[in-house]
MIBAVEX-972513 format. One record per residue (C-alpha): residue number from 1; x, z, y. Coordinates in Angstrom, 3 decimals, always signed. Each point is the difference from the previous one (the first is absolute). Layout:
NODE vexmi       px       pz       py
NODE   NUM        X        Z        Y
...
This chain:
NODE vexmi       px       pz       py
NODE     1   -0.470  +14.991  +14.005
NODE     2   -2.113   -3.038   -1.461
NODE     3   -2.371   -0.934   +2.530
NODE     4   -3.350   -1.163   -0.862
NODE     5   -0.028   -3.156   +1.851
NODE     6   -3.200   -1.937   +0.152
NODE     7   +1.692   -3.057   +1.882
NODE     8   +3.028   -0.274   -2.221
NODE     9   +0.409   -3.556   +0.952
NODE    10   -1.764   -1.664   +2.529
NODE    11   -1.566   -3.985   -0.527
NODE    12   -1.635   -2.201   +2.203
NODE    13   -2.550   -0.418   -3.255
NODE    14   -3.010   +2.298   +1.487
NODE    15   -1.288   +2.325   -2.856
NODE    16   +2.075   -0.205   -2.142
NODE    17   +1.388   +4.075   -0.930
NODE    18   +3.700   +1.352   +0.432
NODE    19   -0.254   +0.740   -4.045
NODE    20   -0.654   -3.956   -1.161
NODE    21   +2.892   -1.088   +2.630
NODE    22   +1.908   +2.738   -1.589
NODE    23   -0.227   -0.641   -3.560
NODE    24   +0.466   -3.744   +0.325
NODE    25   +3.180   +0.471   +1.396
NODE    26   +1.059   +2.568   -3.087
NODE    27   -1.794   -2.994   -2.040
NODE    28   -0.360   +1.244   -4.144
NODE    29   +3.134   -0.259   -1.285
NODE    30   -0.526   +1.365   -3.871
NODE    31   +2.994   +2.670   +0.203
NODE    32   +0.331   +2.734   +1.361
NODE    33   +3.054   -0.893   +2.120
NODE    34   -0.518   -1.287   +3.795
NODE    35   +2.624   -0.790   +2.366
NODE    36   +0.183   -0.820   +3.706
NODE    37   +2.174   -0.957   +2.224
NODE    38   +1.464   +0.033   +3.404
NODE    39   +1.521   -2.763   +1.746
NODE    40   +3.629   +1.309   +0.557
NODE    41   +0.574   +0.682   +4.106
NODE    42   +2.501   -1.394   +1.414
NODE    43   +2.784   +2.243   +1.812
NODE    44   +0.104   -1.714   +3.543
NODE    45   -1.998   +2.452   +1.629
NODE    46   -1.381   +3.364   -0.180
NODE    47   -3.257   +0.592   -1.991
NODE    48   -3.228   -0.675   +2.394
NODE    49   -3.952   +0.267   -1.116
NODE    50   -0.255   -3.099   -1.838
NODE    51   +2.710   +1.305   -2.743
NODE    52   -2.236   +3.584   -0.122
NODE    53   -3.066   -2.064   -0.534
NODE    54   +1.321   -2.047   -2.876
NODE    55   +1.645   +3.283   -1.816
NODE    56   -3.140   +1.697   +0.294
NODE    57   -2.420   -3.136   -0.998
NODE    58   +1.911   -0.285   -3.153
NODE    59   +0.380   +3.628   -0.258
NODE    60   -3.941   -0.025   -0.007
NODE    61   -0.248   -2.560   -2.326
NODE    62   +2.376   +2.242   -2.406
NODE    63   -1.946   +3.013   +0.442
NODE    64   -3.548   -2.233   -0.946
NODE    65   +1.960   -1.156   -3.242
NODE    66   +1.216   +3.631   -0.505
NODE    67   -3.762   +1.133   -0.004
NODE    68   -0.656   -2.479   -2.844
NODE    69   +2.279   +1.551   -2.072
NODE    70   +2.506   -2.775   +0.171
NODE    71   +3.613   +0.834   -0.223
NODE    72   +1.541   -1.544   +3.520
NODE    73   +3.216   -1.163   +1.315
NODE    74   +0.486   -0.488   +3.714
NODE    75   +3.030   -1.897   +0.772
NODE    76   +1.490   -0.240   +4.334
NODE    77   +3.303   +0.167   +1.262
NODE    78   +2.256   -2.306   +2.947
NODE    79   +0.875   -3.895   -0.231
NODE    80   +3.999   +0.492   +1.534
NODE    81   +1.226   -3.240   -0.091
NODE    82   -0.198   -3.320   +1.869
NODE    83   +1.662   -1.475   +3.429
NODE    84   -2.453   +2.133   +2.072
NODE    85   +1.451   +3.115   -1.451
NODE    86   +3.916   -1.200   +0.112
NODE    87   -1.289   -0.866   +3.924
NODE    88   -1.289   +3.340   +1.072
NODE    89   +2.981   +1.880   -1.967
NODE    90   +2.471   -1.739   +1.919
NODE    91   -2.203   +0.139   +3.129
NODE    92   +0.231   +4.063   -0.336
NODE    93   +3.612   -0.169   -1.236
NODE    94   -0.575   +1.380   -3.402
NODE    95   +0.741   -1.313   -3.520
NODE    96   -3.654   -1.687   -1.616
NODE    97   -0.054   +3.024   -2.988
NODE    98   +0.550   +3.355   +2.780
NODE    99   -2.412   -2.182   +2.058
NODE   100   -3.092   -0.675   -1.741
NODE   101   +0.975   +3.380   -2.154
NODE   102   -1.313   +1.500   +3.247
NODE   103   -3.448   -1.736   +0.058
NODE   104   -0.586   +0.094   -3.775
NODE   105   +0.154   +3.741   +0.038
NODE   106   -2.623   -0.053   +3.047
NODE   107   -2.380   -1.834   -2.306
NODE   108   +0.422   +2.221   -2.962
NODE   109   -0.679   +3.066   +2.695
NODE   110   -2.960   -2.046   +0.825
NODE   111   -1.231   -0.301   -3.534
NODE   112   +0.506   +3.722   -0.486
NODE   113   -2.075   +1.167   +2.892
NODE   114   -2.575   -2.433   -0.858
NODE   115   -0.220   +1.938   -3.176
NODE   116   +0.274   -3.364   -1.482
NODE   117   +3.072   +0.085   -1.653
NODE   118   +0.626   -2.898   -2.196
NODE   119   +0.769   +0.364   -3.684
NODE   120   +3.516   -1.807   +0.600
NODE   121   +1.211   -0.962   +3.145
NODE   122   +2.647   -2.757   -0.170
NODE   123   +2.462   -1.474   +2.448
NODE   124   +1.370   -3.600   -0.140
NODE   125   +3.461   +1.260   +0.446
NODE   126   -0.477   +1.974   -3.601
NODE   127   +2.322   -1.225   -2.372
NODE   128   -2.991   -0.287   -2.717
NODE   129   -2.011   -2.687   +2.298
NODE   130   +3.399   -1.990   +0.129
NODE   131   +0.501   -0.005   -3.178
NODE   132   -4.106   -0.754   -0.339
NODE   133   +0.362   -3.309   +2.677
NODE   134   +2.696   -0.994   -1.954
NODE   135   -1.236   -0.053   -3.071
NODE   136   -3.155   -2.108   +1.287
NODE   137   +2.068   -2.277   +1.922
NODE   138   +1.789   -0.571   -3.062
NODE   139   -3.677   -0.432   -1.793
NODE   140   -1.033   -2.769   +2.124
NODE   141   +3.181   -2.074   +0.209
NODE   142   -0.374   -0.029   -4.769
NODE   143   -3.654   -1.236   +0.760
NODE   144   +1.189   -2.811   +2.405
NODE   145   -2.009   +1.224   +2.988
NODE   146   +3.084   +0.556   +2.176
NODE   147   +1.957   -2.884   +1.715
NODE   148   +2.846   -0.747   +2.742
NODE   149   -0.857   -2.013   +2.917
NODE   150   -0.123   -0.571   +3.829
NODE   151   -2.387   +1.879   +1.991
NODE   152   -1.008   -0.086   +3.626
NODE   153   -2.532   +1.077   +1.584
NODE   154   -1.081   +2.457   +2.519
NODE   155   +0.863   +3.689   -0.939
NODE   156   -1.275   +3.177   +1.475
NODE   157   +2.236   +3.034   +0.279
NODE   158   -3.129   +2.540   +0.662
NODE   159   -1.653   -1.507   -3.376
NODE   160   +2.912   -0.745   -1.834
NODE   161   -1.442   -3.619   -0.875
NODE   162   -0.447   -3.436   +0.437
NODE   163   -2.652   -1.935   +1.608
NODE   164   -1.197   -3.200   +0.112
NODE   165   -0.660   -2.491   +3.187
NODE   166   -3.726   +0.486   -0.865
NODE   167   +0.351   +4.004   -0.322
NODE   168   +2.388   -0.343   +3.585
NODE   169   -1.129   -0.088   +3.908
NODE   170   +1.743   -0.430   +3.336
NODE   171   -1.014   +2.403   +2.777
NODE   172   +1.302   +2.524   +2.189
NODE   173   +2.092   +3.269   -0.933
NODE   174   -2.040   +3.096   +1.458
NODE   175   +3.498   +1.477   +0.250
NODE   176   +1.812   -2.555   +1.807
NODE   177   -2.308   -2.075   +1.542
NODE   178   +1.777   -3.298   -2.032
NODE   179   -1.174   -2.513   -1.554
NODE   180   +0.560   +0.140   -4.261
NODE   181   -1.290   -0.196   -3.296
NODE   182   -2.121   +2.789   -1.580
NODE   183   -1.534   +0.214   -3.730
NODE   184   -3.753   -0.298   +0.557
NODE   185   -0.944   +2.647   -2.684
NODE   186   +2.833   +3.123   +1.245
NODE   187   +0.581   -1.289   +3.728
NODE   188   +3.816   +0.485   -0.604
NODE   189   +2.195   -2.386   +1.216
NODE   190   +1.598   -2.639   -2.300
NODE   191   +3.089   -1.741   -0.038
NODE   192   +1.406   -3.548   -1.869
NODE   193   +2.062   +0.752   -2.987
NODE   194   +1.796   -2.676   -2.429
NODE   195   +1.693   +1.037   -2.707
NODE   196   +1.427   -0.372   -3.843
NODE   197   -2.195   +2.890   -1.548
NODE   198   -1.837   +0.928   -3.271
NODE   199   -3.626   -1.364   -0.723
NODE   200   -2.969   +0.928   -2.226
NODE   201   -2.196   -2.401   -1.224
NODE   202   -3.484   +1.728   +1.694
NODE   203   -1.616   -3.701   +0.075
NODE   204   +0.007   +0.357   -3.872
NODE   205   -2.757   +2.889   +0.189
NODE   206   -2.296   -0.981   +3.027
NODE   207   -2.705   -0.987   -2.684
NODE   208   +0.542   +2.665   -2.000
NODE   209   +0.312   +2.570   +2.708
NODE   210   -3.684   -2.131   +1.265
NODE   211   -1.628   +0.616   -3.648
NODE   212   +1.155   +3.596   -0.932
NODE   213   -1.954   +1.041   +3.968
NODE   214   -2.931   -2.125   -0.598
NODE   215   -0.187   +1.576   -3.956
NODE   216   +0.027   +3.663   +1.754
NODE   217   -1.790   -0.077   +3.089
NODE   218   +0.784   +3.645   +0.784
NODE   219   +3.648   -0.480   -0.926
NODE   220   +0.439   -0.416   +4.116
NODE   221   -1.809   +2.432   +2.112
NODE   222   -1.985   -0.029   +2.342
NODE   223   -1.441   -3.722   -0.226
NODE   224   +1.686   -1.167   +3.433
NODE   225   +3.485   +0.899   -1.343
NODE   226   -0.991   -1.806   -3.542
NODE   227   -1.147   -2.806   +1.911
NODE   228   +3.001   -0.350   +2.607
NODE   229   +2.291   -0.257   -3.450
NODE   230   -2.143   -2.540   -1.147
NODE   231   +0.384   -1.988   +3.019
NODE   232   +3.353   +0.584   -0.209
NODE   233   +0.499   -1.749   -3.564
NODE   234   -2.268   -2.681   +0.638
NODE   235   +1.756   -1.066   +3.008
NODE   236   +3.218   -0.452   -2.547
NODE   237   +3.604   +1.950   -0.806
NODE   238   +3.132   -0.682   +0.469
NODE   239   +3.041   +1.373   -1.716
NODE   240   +0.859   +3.546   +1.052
NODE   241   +3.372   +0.523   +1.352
NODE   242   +1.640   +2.987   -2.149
NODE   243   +3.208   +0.399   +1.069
NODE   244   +2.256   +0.269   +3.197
NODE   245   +3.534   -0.555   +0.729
NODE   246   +1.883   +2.866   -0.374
NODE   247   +1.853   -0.659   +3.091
NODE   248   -2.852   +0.567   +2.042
NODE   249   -1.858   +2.553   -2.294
NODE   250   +2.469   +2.325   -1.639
NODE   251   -2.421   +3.252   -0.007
NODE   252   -2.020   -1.212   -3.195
NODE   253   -0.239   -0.008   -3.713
NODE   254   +2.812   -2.973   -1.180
NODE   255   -0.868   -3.282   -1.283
NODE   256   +1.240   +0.582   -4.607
NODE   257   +2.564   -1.982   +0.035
NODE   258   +0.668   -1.469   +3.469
NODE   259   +1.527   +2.957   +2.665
NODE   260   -0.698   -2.531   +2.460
NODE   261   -3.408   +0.357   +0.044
NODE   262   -2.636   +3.167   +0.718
NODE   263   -3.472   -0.125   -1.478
NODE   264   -3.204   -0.439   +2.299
NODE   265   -0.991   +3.682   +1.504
NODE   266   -3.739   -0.302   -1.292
NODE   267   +1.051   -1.302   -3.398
NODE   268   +2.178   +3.223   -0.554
NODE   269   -3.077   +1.598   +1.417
NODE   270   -2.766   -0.778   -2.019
NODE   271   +1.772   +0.878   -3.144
NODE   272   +0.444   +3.622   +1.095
NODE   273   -3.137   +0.148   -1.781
NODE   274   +1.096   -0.650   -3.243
NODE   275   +2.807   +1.843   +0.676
NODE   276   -1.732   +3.270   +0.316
NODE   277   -1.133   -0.663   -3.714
NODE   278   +2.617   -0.447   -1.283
NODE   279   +0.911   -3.816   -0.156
NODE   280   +1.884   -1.381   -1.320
NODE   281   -1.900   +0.796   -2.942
NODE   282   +0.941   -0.900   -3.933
NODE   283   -0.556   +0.960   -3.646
NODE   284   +0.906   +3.229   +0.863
NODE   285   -1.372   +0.870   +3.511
NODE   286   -3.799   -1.680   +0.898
NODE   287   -1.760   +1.150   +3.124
NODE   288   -2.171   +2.379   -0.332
NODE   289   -2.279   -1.076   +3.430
NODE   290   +1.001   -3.106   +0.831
NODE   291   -2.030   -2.108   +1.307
NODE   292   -1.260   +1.553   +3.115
NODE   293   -3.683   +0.619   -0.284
NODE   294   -0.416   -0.215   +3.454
NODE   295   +2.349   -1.088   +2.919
NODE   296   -0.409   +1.727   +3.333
NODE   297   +1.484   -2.317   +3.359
NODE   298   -0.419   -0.889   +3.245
NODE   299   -1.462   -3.210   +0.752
NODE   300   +2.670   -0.922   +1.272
NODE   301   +2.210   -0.833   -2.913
NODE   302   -2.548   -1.059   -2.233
NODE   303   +1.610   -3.248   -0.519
NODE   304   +2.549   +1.491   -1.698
NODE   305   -1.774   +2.514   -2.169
NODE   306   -3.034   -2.434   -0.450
NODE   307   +2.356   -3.736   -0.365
NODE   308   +3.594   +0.503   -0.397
NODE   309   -0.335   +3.422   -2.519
NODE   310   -2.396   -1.536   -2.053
NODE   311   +1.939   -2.862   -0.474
NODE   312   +3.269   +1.385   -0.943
NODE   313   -1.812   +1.990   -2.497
NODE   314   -1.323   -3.111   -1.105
NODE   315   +3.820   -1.329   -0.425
NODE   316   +0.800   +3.085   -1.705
NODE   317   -2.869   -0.115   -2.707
NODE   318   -0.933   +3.521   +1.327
NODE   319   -3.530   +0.981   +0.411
NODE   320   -1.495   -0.120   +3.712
NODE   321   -1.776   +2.958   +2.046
NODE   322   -3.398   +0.607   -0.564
NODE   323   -1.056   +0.562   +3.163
NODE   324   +1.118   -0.752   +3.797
NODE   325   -1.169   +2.180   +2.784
NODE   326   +1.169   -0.978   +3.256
NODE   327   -1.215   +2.022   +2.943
NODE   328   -0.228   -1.100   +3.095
NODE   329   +2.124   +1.823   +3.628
NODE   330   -0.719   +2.988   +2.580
NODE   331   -0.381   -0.881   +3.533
NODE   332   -0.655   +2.373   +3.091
NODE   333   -2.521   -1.175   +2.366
NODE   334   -0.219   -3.144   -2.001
NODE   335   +3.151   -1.011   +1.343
NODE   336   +2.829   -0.601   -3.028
NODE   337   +2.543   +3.497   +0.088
NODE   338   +3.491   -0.637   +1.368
NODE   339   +2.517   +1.994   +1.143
NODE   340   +0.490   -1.577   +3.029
NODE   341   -3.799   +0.428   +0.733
NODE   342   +0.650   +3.997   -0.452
NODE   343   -3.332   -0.196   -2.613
NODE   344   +1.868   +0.737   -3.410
NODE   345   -1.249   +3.159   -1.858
NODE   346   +2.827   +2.139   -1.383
NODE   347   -1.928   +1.389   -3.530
NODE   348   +2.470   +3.293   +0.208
NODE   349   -1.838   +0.980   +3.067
NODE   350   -3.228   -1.171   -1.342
NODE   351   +0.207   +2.755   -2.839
NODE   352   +1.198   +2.635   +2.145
NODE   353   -2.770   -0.571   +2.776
NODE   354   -3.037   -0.484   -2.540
NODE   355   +1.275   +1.239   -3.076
NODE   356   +0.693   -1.880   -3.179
NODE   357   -3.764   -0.140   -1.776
NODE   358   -1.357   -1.006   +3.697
NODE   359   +1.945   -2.680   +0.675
NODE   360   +0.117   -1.697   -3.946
NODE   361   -3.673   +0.000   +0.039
NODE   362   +0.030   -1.614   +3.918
NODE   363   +2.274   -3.008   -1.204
NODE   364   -1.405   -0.703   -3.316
NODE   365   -3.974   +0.424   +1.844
NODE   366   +0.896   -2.191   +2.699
NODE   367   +2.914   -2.123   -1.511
NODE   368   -0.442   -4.067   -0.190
NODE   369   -0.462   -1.930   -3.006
NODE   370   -0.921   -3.032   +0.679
NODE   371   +0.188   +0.708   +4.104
NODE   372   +2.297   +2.346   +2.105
NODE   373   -0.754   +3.468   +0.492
NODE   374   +0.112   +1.309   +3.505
NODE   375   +1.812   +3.620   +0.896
NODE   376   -0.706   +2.438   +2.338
NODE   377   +0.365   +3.663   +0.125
NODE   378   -3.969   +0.401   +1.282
NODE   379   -0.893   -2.240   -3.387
NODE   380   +2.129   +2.537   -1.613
NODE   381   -1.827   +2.879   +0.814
NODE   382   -3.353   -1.421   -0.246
NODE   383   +1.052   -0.210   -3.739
NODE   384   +1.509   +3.665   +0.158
NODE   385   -3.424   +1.785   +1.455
NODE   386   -2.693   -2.377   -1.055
NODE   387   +0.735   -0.988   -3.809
NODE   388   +2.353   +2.860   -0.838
NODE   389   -1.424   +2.490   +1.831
NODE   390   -2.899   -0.627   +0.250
NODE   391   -1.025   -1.830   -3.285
NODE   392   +2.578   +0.862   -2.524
NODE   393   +1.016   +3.500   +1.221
NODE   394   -4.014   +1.053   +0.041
NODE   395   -0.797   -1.904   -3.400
NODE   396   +2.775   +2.083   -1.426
NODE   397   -1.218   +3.101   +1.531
NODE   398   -3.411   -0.111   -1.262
NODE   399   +0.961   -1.020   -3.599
NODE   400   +2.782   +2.802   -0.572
NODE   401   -2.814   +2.824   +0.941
NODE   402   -0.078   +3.130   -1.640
NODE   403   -3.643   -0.938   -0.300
NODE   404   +0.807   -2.540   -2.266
NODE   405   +2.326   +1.783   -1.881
NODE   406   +3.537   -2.009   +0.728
NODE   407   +2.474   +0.203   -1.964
NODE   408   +2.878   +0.270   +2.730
NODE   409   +3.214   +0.420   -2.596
NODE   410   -0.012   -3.768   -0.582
NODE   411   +1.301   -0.944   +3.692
NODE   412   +2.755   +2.413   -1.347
NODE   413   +0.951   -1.680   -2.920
NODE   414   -0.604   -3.462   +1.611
NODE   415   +2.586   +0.946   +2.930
NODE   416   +2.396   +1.396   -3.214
NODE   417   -0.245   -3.205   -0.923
NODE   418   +0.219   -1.960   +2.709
NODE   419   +3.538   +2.004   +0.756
NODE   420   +1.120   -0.936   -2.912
NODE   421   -0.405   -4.313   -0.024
NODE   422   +1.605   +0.766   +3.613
NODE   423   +3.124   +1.985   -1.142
């Protein structure tokens, strides 16, 4: 059921209505096509409340579009590749393609009893995104944006990226109680690399990347995200490392032309979203979506949906995204959830404690934009028995009257309908 939400996404701008936020985000593109997309989840872990509320912000987003008479696509799936992934398989003594099989079919389960099943739902490990990152790889080494050359620099397992000694700190492990060095933005720990690796020329675009933000203010959203990017750019770019040595990352897409080599985990990424339209496209075959009309993430990788994306699009002489909506996290008490805290919140038993329609309208009413939302199962139920209950529930009781003469066969054909887009 489509929930009338009044709140559909919350702003620190007082006044200003859930419909305006809304329909700038859907912005007026002339046809009738709109597409959205999910960041791809990556198959470390099990799926926790922060995936649920980004499948069913987007999946809100859709349904908005949907009511406008646009024709959507909704791409999500699992990013499967990287040294993080090779790690854990080994860790749990499985091959990487049984092991993050496992998780990607937990997210798809997710999607499904979100009823926010995506329109296609890709995997990095399908043989069409290989042949997809290949193809762009291939793209960007004709244009002359690709180069070989020694890298070093602090990498970060957890992130799988680089940082800089002005993006690095030294402090103390929680864990262990040593002394190390931790990315200031993620908190994971970091460690010196040096090595012979691919490069792609990202300082080319840092004033391009500044003029197409500053040319579309709403291109980044909310403001503090758009602003942090900004920063970013100013502050200067360096070359992006695209490649690493196969003998330390084997469980990747490989380098065209050079088996010694495995492309960058968030460049075979971010092109999963191209992929799912097709790409590579030609005479023949041009995408019928592409670009995404609106890009749903966590803040957390913004940089790489809102820097790095843009600017191998750039390379590519594809058009960019239209719009960037980073949301912010879910904390418990305020405090950040971790599993070592015991405060994570398992969406499965989320639905089957509240129900489905409770518990999307709970996380898109009180989910974070530009700030964190807070859980709590007493929050939850104020929602349940106060706006549902006893807002909703009675509005809808007094208009379907028999006073008034309702028509009740619609909700029939609506849930016909609405069984139908699910199957």
């Amino acid at each position: 059921m489509l929930l009338c939400i009044r709140p559909l996404i919350r702003s620190t701008a007082p006044g200003l209505s859930a419909r305006l936020l809304t329909a700038r985000l859907v912005g007026t593109k002339a046809a009738d096509k709109f597409y959205i997309t999910q960041p791809i989840f990556y198959v470390n872990s099990v799926p926790h409340i922060g995936h649920f509320y980004t499948i069913v912000l987007a999946d809100t987003i859709r349904r908005y579009a949907q009511l406008q008479g646009k024709t959507t696509k909704l791409s999500g799936g699992t990013d499967e590749h990287g040294l993080k992934i090779q790690q854990a398989a080994a860790m749990h003594g499985e091959e990487p393609l049984p092991f993050c099989t496992r998780f990607s079919d937990r997210f798809r389960e997710l999607m499904a009893a979100a009823n926010a099943k995506p329109t296609d739902f890709i995997r990095t490990t399908d043989k069409r995104h290989y042949e997809a990152v290949s193809h762009f790889w291939k793209l960007l080494v004709e244009r002359g944006f690709i180069y070989k050359g020694e890298h070093s620099g602090w990498y970060a397992v957890s992130d799988e990226a680089f940082y800089t000694e002005g993006q690095i700190e030294e402090r103390t492990d929680p864990a262990t109680g040593k002394q190390g060095m931790f990315a200031i933005e993620s908190g994971q720990p970091v460690e010196w690399v040096s090595e012979v690796n691919y490069k792609f020329r990202l300082s080319m675009f840092r004033d391009r990347l500044v003029e197409w933000i500053e040319e579309n203010p709403n291109v980044i959203y909310p403001k503090i995200r758009r602003n942090e990017v900004l920063e970013w750019l100013k502050a200067g770019l360096d070359d992006l490392s695209v490649s690493r040595p196969r003998d330390r990352l084997r469980w990747g897409v490989p380098v065209p032309g050079d088996d010694q080599h495995t492309i960058y985990v968030w460049v075979d990424a971010l092109i999963n979203y191209a992929t799912v339209d097709g790409f590579p496209w030609n005479s023949d075959s041009q995408p019928s979506f592409f670009p995404p009309d609106v890009q749903v993430v966590g803040k957390d990788i913004v940089r790489f949906h809102a820097v790095y994306w843009p600017a191998l699009l750039m390379a590519a002489d594809l058009p960019l995204p239209r719009r960037i909506l980073a949301h912010a996290h879910w904390t418990m008490g305020t405090q950040k959830m971790s599993k070592s805290k015991g405060n994570v919140v398992d969406p499965f038993d989320a639905i089957a404690r509240y129900g489905l329609d409770p518990i999307r309208y709970f996380i898109v009413r009180n989910g974070g934009i530009a700030d964190d939302g807070d859980y709590s199962d007493e929050e939850v139920l104020v929602r349940y028995k106060k706006d549902l209950v006893g807002q909703l529930a009675n509005l809808a009781s007094r208009c379907l009257s028999k006073r008034l003469g309702a028509d009740l066969t619609l909700f029939s054909a609506i849930g016909n309908q609405q069984q139908t887009n699910a199957d």
